[in-house]
GUMISE-199146 format. One record per residue: residue number from 1; x, y, z of N, C-alpha, C, CB in turn. Coordinates in pm, 1 decimal. Atoms other than C-alpha are relative to their C-alpha. Glycine has a CB too. Layout:
! residues N
i / n.X / n.Y / n.Z / ca.X / ca.Y / ca.Z / c.X / c.Y / c.Z / cb.X / cb.Y / cb.Z
NUM / X / Y / Z / X / Y / Z / X / Y / Z / X / Y / Z
...
END
This chain:
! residues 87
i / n.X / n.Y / n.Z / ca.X / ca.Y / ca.Z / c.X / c.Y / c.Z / cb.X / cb.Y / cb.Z
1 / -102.7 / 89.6 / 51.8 / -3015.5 / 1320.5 / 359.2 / -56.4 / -78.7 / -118.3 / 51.0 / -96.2 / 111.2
2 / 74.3 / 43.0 / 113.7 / -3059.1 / 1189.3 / 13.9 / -29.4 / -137.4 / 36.6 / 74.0 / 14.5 / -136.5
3 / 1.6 / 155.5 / -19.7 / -3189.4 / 794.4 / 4.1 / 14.0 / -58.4 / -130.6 / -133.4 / -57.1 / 68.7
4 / -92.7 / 125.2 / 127.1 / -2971.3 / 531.5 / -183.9 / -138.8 / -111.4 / -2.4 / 208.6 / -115.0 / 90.6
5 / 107.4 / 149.7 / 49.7 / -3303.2 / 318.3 / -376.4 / 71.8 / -135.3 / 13.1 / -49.3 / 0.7 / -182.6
6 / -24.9 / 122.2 / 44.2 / -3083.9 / 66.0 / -473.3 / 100.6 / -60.9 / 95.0 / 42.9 / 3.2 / -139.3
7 / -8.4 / 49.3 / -80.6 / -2965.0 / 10.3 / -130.5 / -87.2 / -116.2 / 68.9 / 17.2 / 79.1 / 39.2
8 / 96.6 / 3.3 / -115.0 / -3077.3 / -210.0 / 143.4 / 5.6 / 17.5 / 106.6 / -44.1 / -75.1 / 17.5
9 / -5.0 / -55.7 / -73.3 / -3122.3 / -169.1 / 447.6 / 149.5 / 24.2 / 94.0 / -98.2 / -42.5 / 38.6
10 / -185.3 / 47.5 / -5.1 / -2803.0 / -306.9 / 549.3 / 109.5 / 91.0 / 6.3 / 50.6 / -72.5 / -129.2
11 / -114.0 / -49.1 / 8.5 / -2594.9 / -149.1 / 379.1 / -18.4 / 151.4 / -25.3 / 74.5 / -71.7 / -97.0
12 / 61.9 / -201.6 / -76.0 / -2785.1 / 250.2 / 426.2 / 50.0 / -22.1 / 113.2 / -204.9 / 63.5 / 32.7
13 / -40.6 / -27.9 / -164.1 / -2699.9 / 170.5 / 801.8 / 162.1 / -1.4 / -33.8 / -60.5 / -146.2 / 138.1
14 / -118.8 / 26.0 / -40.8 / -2337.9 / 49.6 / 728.1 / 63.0 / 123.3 / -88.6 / 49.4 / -157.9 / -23.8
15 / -52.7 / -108.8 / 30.0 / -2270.1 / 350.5 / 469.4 / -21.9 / 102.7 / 94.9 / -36.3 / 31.6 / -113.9
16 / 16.9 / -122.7 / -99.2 / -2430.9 / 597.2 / 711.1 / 142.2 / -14.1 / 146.5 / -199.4 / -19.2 / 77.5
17 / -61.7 / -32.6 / -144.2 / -2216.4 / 492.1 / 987.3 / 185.9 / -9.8 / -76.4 / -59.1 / -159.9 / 161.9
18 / -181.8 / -13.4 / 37.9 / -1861.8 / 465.0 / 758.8 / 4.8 / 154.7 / -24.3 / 68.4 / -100.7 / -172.1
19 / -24.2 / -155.3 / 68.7 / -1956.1 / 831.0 / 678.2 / -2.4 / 78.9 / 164.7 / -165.5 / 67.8 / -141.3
20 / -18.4 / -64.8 / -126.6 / -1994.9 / 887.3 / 1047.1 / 165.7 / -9.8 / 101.4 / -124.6 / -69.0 / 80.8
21 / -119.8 / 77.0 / -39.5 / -1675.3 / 700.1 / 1140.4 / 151.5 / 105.6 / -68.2 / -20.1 / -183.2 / -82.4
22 / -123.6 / -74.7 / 51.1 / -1440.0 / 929.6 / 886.0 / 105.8 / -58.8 / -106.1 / 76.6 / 29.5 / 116.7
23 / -136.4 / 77.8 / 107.9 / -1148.5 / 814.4 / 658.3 / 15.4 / -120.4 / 98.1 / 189.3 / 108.5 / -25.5
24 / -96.4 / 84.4 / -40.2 / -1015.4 / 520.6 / 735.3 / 140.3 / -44.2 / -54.2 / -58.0 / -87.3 / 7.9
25 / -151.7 / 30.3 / 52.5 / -622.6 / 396.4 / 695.2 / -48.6 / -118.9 / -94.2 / 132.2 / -51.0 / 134.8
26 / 4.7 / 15.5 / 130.3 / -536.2 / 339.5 / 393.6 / 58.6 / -218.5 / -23.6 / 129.4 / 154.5 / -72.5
27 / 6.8 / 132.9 / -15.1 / -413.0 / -66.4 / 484.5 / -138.5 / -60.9 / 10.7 / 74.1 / -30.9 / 107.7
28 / 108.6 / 67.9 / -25.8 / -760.9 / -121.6 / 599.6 / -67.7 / -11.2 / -135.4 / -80.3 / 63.4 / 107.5
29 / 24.5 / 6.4 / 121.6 / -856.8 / -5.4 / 273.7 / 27.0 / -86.3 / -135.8 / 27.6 / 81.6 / -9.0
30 / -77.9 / 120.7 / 66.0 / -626.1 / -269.2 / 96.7 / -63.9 / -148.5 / 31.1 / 157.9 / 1.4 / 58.2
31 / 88.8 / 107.6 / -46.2 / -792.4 / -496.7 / 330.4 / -122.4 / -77.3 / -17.8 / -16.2 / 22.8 / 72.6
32 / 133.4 / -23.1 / 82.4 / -1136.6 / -396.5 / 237.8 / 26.1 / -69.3 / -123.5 / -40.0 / 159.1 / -30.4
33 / -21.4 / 23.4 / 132.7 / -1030.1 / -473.5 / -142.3 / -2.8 / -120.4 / -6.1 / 105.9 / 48.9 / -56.8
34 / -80.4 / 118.2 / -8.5 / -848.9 / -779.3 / -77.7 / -172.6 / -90.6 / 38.4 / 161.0 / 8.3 / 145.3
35 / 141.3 / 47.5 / -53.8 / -1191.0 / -930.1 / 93.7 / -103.3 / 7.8 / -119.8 / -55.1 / 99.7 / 130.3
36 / 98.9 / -26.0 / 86.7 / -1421.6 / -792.6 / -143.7 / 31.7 / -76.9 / -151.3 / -11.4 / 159.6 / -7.1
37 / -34.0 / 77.6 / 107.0 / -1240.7 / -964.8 / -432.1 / 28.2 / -154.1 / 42.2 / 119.2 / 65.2 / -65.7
38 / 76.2 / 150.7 / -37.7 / -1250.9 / -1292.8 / -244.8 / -125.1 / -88.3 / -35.5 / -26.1 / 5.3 / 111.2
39 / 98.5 / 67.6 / 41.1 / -1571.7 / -1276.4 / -215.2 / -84.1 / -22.9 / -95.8 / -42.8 / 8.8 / 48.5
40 / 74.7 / -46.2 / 139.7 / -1656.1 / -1167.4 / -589.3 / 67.1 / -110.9 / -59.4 / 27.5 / 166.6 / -77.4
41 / -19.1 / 140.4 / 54.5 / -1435.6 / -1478.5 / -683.0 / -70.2 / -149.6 / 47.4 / 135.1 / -15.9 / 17.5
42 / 65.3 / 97.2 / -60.8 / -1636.2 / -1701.4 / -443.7 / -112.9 / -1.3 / -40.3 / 0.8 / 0.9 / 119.8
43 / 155.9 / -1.8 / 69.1 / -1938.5 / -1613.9 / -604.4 / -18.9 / -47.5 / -91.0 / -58.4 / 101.7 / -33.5
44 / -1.8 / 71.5 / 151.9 / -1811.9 / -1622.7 / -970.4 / -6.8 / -192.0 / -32.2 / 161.2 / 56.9 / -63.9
45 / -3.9 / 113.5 / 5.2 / -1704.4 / -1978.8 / -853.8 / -146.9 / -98.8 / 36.5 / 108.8 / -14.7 / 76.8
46 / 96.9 / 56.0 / -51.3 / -2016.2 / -2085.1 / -746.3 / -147.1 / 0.5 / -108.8 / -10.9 / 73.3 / 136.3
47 / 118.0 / -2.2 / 127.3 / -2203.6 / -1924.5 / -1060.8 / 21.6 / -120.6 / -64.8 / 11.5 / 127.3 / -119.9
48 / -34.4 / 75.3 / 77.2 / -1994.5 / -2129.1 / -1273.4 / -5.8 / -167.4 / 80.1 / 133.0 / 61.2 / -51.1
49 / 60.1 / 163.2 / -7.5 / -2064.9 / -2462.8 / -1100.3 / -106.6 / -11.2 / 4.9 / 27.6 / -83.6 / 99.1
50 / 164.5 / 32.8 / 27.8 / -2452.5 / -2414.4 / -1108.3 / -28.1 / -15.2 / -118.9 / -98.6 / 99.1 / 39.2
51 / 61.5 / 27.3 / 137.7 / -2444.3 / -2364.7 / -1474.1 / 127.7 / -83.7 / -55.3 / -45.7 / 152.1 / -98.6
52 / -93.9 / 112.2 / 54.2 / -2348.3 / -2638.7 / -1646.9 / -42.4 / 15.4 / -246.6 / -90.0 / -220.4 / 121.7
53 / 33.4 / 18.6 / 184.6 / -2477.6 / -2554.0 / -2050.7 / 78.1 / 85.3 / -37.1 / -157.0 / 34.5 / -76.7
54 / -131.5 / -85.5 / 72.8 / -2148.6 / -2348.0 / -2074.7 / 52.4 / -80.9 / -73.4 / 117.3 / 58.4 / 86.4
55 / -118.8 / 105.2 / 54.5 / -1906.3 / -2474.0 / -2330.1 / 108.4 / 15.8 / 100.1 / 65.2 / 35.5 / -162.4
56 / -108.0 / -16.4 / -88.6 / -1569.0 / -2530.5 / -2185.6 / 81.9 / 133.6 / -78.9 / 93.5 / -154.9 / 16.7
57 / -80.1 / -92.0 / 17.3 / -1357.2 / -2174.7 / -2234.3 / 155.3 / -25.0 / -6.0 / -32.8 / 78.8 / 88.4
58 / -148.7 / 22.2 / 4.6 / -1011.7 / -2168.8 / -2327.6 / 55.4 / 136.7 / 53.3 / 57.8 / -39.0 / -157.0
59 / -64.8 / -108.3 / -23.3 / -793.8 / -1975.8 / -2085.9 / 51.3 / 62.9 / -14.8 / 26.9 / 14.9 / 29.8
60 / -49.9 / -99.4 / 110.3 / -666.5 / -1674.7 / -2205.4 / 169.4 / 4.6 / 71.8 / -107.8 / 183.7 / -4.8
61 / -136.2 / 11.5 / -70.0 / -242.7 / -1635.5 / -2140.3 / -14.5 / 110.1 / 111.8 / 137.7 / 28.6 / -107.0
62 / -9.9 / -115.1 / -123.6 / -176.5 / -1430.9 / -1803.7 / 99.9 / 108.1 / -40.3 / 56.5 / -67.3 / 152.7
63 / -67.6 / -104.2 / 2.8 / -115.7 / -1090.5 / -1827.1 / 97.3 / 25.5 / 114.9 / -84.5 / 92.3 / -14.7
64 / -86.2 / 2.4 / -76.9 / 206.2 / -1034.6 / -1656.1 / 1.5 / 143.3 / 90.4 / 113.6 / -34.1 / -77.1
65 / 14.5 / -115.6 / -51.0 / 134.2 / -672.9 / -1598.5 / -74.5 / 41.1 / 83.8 / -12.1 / 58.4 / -62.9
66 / 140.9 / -3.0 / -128.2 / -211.9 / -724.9 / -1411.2 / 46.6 / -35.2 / 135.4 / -133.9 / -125.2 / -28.5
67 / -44.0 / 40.7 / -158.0 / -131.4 / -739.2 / -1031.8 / -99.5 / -122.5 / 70.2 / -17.3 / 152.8 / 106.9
68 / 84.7 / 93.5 / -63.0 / -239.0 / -1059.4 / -890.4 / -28.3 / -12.1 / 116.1 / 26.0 / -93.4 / -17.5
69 / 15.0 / -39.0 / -179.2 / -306.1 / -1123.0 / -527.6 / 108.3 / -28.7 / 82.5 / -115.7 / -82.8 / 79.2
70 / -145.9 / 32.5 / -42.7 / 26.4 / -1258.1 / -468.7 / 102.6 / 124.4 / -37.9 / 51.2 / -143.4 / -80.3
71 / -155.1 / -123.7 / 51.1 / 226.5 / -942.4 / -643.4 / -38.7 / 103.8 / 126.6 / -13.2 / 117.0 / -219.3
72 / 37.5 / -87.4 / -117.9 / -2.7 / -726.2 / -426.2 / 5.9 / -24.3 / 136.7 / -110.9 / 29.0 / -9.3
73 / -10.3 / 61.3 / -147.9 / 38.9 / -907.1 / -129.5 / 180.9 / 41.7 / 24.4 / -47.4 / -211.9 / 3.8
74 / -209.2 / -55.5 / 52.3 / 460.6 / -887.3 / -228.0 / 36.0 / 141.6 / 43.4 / 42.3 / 18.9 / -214.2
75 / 1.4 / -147.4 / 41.8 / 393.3 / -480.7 / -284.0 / 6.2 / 24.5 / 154.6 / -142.9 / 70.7 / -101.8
76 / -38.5 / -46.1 / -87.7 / 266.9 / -456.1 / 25.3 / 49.0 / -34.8 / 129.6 / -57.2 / 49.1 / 0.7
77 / -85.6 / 14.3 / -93.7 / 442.3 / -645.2 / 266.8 / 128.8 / 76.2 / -19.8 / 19.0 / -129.6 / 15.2
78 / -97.2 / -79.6 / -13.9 / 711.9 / -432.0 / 139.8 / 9.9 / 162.2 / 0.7 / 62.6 / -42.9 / -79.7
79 / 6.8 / -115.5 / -31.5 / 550.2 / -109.0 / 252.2 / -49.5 / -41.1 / 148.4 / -84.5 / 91.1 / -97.3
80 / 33.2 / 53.8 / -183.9 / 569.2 / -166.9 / 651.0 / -80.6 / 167.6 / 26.3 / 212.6 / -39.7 / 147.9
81 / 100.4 / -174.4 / -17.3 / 429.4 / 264.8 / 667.6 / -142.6 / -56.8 / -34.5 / 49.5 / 164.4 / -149.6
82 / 176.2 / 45.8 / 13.8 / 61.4 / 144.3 / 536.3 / 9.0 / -66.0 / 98.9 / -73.1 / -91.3 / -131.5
83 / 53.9 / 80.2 / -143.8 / 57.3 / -74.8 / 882.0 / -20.8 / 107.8 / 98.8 / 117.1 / -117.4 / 71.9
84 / 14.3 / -127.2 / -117.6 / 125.8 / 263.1 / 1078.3 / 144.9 / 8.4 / 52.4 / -119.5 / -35.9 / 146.6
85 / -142.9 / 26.5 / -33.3 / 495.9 / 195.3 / 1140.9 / 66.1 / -128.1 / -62.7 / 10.9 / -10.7 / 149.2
86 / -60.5 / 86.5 / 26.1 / 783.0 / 39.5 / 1085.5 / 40.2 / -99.3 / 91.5 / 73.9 / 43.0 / -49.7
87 / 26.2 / 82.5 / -141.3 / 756.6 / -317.5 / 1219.1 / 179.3 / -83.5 / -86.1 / -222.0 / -136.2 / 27.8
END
């Protein structure tokens, strides 16, 4: 089995065992996402209050087309099939 270097150990055990485990549904997968971009904003937020020799940035206008976590949240509460049925 090849070995991921730029793993650690961690996460060699937790890929080995999602590859043992199989597909998973495709909500959990949404789930997965949803989490993982939490915690990549909880981080960013946390860079940006350690450094302080930033200038202040001017926010750029919101793209209306980019799906935010609220449109996607919208999307898919209105696919009840990604839960496994209709609830």
């Amino acid at each position: 089995m090849k070995k991921h270097y730029n793993m650690t150990l961690d996460e060699e055990v937790v890929r080995k065992a999602k590859a043992l485990a199989g597909p998973i549904p495709f909500s959990h997968y949404l789930e997965s996402l949803m989490v993982r971009e939490i915690s990549l904003n909880e981080k960013r937020r946390t860079e940006q209050n350690t450094r302080k020799e930033v200038p202040p940035q001017v926010p750029a206008p919101a793209d209306q087309s980019k799906p935010t976590r609220k449109r996607l949240r919208k999307w898919y509460d209105g696919m009840p099939f990604l839960r496994g049925g209709a609830k």
